[in-house]
DOTORMI-625707 format. One record per atom (N, C-alpha, C, CB): x, y, z. Coordinates in steps of 0.02 Angstrom, whole numbers, plus 50000, padded with zeros to 5 digits. Glycine has a CB too. Example, Ala and Ser with C-alpha at 12.3 -4.5 7.8 and 13.67 -1.06 7.14 Angstrom:
506604971650390
506154977550390
506604983550390
505654977650452
506424988850354
506844994750357
506455000250394
507044997050286
This chain:
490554963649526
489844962149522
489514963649589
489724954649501
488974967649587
488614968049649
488144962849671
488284973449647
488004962049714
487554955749751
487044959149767
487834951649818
486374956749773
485874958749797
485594956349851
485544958749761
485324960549889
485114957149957
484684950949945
484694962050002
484394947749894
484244941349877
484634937049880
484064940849829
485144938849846
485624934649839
486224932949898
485874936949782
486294939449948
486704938349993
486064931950047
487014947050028
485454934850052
485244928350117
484804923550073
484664931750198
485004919849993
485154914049997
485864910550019
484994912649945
486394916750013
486994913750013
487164912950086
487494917549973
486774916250121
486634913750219
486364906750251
485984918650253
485784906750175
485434897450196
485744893750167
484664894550176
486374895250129
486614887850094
487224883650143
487024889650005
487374879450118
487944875650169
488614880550129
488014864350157
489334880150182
489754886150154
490024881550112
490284890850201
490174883850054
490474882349992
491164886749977
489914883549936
491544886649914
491994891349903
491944897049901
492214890849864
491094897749903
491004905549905
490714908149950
490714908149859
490524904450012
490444908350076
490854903450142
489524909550089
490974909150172
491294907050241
491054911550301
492104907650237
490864907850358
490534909650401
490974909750476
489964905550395
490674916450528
491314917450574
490744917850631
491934925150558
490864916050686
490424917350745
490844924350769
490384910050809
491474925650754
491464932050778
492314934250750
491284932150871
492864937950747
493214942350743
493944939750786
492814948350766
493824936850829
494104936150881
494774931050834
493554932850945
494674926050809
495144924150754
495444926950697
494944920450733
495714933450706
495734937650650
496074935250583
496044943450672
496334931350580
497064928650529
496334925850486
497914920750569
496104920950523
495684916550497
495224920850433
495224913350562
494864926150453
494534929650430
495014931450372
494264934050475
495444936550377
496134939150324
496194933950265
497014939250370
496314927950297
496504922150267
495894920450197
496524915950333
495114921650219
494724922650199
494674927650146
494474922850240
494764932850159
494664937650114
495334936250048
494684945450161
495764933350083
496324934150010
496294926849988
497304937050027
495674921150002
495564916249949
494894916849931
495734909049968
494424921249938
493934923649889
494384929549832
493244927549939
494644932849842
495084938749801
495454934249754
495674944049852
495844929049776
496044923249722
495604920249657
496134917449763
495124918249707
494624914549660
494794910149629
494364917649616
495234903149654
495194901349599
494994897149563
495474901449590
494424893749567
493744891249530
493654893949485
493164891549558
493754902349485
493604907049428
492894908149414
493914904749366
492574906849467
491824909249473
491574915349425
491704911649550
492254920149457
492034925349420
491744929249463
491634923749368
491164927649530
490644928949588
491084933749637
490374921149630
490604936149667
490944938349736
490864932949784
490624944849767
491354932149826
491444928549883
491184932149947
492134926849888
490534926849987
490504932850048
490644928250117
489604937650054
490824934950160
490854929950226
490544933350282
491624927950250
490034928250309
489594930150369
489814930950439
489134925450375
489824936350461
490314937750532
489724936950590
490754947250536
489534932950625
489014930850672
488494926850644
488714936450704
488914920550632
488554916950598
488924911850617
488424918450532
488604906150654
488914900150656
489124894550603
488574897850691
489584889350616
489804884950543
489074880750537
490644878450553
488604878150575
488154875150562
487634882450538
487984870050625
487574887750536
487314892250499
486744892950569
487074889850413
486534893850625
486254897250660
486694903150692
485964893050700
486134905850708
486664915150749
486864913250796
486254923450780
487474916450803
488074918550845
487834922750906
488604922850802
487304927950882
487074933450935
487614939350956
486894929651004
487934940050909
488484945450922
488204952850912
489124944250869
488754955850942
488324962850915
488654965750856
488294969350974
488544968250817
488684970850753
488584978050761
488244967850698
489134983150781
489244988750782
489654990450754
489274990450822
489734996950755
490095003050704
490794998350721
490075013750735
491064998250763
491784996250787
492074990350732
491734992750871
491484983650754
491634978350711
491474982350641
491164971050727
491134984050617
491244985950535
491724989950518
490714989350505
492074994750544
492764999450527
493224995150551
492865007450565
493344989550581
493874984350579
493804981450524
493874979350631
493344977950495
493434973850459
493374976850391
493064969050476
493174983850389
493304988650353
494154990450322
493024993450394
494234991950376
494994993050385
495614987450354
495074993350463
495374981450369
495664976350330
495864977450260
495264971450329
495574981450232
495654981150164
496174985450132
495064982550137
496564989050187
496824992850161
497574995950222
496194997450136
497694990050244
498064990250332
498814986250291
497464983050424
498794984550209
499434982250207
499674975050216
499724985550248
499094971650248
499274963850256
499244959550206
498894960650299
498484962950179
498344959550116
498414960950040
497824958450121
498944958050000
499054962649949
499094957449891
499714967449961
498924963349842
498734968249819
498194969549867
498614967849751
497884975749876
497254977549908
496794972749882
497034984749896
496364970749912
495724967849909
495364971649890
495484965549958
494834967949840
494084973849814
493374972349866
493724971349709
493364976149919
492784971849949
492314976849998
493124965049996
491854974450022
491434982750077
491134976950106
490714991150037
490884981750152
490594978850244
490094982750244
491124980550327
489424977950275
488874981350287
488424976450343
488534982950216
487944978950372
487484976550432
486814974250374
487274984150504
486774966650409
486304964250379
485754960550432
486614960150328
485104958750434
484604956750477
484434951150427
484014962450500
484614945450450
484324939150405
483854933850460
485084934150367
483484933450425
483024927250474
482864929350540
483444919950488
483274934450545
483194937950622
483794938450659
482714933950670
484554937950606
485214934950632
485544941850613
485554927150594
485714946450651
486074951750647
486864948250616
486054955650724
487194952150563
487614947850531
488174954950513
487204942750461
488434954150498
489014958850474
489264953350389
489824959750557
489284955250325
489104954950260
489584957450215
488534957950252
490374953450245
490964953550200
490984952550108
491364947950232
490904956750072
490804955250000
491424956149974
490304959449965
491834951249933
492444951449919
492514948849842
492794947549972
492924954149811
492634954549713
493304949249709
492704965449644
493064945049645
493764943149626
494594948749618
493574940149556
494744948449617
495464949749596
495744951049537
495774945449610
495554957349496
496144957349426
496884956949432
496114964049387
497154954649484
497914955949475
498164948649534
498204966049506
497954945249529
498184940049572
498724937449559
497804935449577
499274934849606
498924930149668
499164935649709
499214921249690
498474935149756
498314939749816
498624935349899
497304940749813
499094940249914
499444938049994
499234939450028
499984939250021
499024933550093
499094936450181
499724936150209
498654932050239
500224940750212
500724938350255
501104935950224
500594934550299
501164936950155
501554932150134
501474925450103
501804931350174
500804924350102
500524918650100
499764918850021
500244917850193
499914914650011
499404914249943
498844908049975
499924910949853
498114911649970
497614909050002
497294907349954
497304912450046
496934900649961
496544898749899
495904895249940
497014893149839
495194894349879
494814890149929
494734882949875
493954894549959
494844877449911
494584872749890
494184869049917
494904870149874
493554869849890
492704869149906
492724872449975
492334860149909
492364869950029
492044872450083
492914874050129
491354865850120
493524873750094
494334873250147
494464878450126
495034867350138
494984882250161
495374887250120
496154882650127
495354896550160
496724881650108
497354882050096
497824885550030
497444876350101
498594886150064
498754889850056
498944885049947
499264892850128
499124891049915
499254888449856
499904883849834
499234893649823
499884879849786
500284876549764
500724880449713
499984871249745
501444878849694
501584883649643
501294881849584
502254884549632
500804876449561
500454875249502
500034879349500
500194869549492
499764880249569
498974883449580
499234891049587
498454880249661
499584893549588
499864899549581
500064903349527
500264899349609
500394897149462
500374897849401
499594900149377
500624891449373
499204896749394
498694895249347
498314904849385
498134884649363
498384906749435
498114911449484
498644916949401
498444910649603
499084916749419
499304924649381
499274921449320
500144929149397
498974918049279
498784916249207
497934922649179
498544905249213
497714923249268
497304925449253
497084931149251
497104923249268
497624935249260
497674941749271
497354945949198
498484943149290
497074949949218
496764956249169
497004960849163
496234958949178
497774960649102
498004964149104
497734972549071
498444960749090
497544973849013
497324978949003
496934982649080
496914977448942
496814978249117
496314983549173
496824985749235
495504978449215
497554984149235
497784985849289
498174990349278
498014981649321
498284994649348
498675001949353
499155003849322
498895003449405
499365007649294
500225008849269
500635004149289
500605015249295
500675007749356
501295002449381
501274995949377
501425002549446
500644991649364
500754983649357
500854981849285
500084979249384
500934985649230
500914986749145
501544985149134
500744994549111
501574980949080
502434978549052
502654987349014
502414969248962
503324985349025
503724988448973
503854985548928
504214990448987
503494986848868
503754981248806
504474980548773
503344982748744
504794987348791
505664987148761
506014985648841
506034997148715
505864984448891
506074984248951
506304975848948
505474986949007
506834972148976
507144963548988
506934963949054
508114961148978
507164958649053
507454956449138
507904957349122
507424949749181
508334957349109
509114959749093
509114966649129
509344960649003
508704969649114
508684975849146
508584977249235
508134978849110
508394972349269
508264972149341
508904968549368
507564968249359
509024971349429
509394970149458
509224961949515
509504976949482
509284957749466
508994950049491
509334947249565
509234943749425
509934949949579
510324949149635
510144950849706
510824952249621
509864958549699
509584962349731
508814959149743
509664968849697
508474955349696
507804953649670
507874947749739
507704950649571
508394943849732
508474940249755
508614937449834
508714940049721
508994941549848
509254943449909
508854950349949
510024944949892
508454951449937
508194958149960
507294958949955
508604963949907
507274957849901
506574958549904
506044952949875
506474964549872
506344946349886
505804940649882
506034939649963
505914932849815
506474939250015
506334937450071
505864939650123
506764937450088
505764946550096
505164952350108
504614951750057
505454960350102
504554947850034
503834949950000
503604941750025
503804952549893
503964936850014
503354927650030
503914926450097
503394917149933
503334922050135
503584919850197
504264913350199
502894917250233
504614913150241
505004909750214
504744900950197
505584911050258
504464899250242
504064892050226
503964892150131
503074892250276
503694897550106
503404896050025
504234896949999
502674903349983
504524900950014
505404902849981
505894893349988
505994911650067
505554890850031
505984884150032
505784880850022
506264881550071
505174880649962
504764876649938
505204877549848
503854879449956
505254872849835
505644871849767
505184873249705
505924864249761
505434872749657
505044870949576
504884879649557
504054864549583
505144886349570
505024891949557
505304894149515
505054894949594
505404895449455
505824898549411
505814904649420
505714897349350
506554908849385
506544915949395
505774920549382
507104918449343
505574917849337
505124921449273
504504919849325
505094917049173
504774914649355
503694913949397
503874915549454
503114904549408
504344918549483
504444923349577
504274931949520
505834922649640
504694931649477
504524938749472
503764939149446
505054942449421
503454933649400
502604934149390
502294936549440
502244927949380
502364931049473
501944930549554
502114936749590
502214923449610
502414943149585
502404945849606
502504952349589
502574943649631
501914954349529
501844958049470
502364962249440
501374961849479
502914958149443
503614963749422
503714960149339
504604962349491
503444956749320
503494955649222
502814952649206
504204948749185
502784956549149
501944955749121
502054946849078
501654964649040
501324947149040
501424938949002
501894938548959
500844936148959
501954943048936
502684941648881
503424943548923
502644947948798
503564940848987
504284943648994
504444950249004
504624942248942
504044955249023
504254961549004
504214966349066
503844963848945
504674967449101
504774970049167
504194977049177
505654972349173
503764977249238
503164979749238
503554985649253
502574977049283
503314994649250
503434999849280
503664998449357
502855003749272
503284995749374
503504994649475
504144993049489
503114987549521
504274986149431
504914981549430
505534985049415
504854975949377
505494991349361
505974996049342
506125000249399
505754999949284
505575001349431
505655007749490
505795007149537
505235011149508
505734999449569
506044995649629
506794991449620
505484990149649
506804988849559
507394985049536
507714987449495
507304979649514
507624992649453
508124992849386
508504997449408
507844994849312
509184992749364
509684995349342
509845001949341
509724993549297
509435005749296
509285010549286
508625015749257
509655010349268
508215016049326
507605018049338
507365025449272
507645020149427
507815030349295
507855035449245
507835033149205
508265039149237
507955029449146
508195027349082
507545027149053
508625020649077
506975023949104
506345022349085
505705028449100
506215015649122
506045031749148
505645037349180
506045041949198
505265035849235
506115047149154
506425053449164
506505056549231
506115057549129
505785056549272
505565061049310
505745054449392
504635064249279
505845051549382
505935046449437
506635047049500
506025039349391
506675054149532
507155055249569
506895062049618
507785055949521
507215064249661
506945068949713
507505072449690
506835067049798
507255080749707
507725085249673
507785087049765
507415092049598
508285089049811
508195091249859
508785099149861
508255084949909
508075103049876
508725110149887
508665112849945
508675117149838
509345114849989
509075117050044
509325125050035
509315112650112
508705130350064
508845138050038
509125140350120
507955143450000
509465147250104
509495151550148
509295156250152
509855152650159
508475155750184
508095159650173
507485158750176
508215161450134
506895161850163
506445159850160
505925160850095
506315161350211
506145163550032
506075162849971
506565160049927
505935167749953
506235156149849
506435151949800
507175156849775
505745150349738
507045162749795
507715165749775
507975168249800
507805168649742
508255166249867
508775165549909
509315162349900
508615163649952
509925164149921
510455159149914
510395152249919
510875160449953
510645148549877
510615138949895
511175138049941
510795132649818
511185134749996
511685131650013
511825126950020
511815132550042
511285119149970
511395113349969
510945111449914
511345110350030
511275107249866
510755105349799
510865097949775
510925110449726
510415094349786
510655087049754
509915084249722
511035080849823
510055078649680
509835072949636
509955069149676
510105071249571
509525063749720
509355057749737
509115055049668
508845057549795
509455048549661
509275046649606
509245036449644
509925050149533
509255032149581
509255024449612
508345022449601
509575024349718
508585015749633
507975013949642
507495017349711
508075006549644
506765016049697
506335020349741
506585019449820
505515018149731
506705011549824
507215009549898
507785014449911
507655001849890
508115015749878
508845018949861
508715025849904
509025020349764
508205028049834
507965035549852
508015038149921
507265036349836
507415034249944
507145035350007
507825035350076
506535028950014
508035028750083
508715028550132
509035034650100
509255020850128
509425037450036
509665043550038
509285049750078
509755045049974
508685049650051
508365055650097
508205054650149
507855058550080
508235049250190
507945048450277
508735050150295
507555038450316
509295050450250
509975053050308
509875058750283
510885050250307
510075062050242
509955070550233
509305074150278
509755072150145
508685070950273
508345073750344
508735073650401
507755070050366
508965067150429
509255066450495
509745071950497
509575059450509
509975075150435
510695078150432
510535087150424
511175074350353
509845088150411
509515093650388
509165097550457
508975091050330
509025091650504
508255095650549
508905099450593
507465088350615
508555105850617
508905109350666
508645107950724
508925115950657
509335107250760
509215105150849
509525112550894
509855096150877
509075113550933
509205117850985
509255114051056
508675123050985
509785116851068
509915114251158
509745117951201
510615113251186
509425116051251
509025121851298
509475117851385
507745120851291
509785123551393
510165119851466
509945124351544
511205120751455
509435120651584
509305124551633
509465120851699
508635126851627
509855123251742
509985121651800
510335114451782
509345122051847
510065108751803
510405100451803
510145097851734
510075094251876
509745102751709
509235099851655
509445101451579
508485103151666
509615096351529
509875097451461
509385096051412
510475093551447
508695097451381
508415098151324
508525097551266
508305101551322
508505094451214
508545094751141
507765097751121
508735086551106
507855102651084
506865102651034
507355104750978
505915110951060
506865099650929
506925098350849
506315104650824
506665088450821
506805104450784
506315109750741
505755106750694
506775114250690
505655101650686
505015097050632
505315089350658
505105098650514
504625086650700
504695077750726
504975074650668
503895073050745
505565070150652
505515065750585
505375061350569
505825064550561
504865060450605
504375054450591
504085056950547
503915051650641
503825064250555
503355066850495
503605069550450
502895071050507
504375071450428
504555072450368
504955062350323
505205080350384
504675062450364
504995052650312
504295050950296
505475043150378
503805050850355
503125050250312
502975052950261
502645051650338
503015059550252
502795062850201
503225062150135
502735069450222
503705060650147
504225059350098
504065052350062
504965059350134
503985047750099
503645040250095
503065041650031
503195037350183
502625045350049
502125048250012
502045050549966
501935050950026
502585054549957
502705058149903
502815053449859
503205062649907
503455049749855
503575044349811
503315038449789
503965042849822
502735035249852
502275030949821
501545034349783
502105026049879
501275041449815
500655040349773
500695045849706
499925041749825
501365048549698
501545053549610
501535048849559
502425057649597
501215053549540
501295048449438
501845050149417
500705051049357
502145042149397
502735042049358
502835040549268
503075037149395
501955042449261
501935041649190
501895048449154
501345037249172
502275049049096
502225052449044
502385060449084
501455050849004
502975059849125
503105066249158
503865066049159
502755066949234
504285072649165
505065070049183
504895074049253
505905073349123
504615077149277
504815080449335
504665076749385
504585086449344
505075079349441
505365076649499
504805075749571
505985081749514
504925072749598
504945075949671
505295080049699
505015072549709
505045084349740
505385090649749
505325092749834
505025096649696
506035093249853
506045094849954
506275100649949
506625089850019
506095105349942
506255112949979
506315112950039
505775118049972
507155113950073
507095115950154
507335123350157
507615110650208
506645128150185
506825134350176
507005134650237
506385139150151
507145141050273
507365142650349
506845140350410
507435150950355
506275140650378
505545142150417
504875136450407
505245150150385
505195131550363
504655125250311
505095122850277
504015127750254
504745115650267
505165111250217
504365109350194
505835103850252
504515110550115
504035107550056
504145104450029
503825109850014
503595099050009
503735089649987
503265091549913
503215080850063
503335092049875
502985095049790
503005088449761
503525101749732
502425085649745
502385078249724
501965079249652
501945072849787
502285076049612
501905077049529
501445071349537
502475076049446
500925076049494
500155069349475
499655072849527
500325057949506
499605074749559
498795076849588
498555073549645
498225075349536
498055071849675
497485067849695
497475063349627
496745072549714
496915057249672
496855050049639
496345043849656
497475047149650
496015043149615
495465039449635
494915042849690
495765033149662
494945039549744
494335040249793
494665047049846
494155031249842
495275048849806
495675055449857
495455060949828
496575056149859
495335065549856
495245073049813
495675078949852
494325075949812
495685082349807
495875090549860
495635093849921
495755096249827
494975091549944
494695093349975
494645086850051
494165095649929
494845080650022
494835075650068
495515072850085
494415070650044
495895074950042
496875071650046
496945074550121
497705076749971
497245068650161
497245070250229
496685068650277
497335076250231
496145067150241
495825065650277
495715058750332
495495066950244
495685056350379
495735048050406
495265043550375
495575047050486
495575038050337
495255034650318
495035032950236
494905036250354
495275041350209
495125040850155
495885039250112
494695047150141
495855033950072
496445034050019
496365028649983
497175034150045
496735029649934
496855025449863
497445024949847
496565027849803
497445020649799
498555019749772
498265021249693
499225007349785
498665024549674
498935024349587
499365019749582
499315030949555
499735017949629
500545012649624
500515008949665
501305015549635
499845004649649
499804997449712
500264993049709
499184992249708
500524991849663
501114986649678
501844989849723
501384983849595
501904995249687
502384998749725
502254999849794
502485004649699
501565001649801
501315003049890
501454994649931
500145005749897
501264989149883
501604982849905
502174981349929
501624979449869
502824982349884
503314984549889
503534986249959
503314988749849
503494992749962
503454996949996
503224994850066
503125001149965
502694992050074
502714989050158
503034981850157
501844988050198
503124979350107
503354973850125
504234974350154
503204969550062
504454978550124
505184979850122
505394984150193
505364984350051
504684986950211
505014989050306
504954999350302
506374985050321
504594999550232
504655009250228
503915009950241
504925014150135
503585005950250
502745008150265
502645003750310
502135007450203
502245006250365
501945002150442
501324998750421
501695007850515
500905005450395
500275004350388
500055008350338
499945005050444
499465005350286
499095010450248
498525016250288
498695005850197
498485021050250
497935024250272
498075027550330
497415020250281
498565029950358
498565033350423
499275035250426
498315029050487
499575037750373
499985040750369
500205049150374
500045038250332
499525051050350
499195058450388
499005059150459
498525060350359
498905055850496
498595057250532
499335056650561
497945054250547
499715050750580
500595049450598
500835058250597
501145043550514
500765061150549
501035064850541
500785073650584
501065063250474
499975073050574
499765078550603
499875076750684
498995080450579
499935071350710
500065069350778
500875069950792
499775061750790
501095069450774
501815071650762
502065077150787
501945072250701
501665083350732
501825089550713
501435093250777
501585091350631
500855091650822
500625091050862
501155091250942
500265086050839
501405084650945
501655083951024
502275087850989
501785074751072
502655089550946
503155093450947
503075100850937
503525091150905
502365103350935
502425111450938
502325113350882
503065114750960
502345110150814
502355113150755
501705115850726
502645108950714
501595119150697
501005121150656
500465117550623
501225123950614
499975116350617
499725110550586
500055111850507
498835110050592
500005105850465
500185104350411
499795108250354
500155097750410
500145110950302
499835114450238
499865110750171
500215121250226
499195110550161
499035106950094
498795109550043
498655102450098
499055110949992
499005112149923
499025107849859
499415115749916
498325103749860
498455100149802
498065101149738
498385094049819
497985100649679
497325100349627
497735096049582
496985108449587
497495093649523
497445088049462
498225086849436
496915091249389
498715092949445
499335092349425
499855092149478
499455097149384
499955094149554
500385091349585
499895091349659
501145095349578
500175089149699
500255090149777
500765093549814
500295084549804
500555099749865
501055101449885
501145101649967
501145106849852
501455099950011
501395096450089
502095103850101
501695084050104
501525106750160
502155112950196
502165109750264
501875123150203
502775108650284
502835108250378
503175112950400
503225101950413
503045118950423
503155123950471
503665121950515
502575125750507
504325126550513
504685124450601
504195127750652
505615128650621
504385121250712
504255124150781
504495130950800
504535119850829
504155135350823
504265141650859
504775140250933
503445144650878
């Protein structure tokens, strides 16, 4: 729901309620975060957007801060830096109220809750925020809309829990996804850690994400769910092979297989002059694990069998990712700073929570800086509606 500037500076003269919270400035950042993922909760169930006034005192006179580009692409940036997850629905803008320069946090409820800081489930009760109860957490993913969320958060209706690897679930990726304080908090059943953390829909039924991070057996459900990696001798598709494999497993799995076959793939030259011994790599691997990272979180894994695909020719290694551009990404902007979207937000959850993603949104840029201090070529992009294709040039 959009707000109207009517409605945002009555919601400046009122006392703060569950639906506004007021900041004299930035400088408390958690506090703010904390904010944004118990308006995204909602759980009053208003239904409203939640806003929060950044130079704005708790008794509601101005702060006198300055409200520049800087502070708005921070708090911009919040939304999409990985702390807070699922992503938040929310935008930043400069507002002049009463004469109170303000910065004008608008934050949508949440179709897929319960929404984390850190690990942490934020709720507001009346003018407080604290963190949730597991009742109040129940009642938070009761409310989820399911028809409106992504593939990846969608049950498999012939899919169990029987089918996930609960051990692994257990030991691996709930100690990485909630902080430990909520993990030694009792009364959680299997069925409400995996709710709460969109891996089985309302009926029991293990979501796409849950198959692709946990199951048993991922293929079974998705044909196309594995990296085909060939390495040529040569520098065309029909050159001799001299290395061909199926990475297969879960998306975790995947990835550790292919960050050692890179380590095992890049060519090193030794350069020895006088007292002095040199290594130069032929492609930084920071930027072939990024891109690889990439590949596998933003391809569609629906209604496709084909692969991800690493071509290491003599001269380039190509990362061929099925599904296209997505959402607010296009062909013309993929790569660009700043700009991105997930098809596989839960998986992109996943995914930083577990230690394979730093940060959202600047994973291009990681990479053209990379390819940069090591000599390499800038990066080649080929994408439109049916795949993506990422070339990294060896260093000369």
């Amino acid at each position: 729901m959009m707000l109207t500037d009517a409605e945002i500076e009555a919601l400046f003269r009122e006392q703060e309620t569950d639906r506004v919270e007021r900041k004299e400035s930035i400088k408390a950042s958690d506090k703010t975060k904390e904010a944004i993922c118990a308006f995204s909760n909602d759980l009053p169930d208003h239904r409203l957007p939640g806003v929060i006034f950044v130079g704005q005192k708790d008794d509601g006179s101005c702060a006198a801060i300055e409200i520049d580009e800087v502070l708005l692409e921070t708090l911009g940036g919040w939304r999409s830096d990985g702390n807070i997850l699922p992503f938040p629905v929310m935008s930043v803008r400069r507002m002049l109220i009463d004469g109170c320069a303000v910065a004008v946090v608008i934050v949508q409820p949440s179709p897929n809750p319960p929404v984390r800081y850190n690990g942490r489930t934020w709720i507001r009760v009346g003018p407080r925020r604290a963190t949730a109860t597991v009742a109040e957490e129940n009642i938070l993913t009761e409310k989820r809309q399911w028809k409106n969320l992504p593939f990846d958060a969608q049950g498999l209706t012939e899919a169990r829990i029987e089918d996930l690897d609960l051990k692994r679930f257990e030991l691996e990726y709930l100690p990485a996804a909630f902080s430990k304080e909520i993990l030694d908090e009792n009364g959680r059943t299997m069925e409400q850690k995996l709710r709460a953390l969109r891996l089985i829909d309302d009926g029991a039924h293990p979501t796409a994400a849950a198959v692709l991070l946990l199951g048993l057996e991922p293929r079974r459900w998705f044909p196309g769910a594995y990296i085909q990696f060939i390495s040529i001798d040569g520098m065309l598709l029909t050159d001799p092979i001299k290395d061909q494999r199926e990475i297969t497993g879960t998306l975790g799995d995947q990835l550790r297989q292919l960050d050692e076959l890179i380590d095992l793939s890049i060519p090193v030259a030794t350069i020895v002059g006088g007292n002095t011994r040199v290594e130069e790599v032929a492609y930084p691997v920071t930027a072939l694990k990024q891109i690889a990272r990439n590949a596998l979180l933003h391809r569609t894994y629906q209604d496709t069998h084909a692969p991800v695909r690493v071509t290491w020719y003599q001269d380039r290694v190509e990362f061929m990712s099925p599904g296209g551009t997505f959402g607010r990404v296009t062909p013309e902007t993929l790569g660009d700073l700043g700009v991105t979207d997930y098809r596989n937000p839960t998986v992109a959850e996943a995914l930083k929570s577990q230690g394979f993603v730093d940060r959202f949104g600047i994973g291009f840029q990681i990479v053209k800086e990379a390819m940069k201090a090591n000599g390499n070529p800038p990066i080649e992009i080929d994408a439109n509606q049916n795949f993506v294709n990422i070339i990294l040039r060896s260093a000369k």
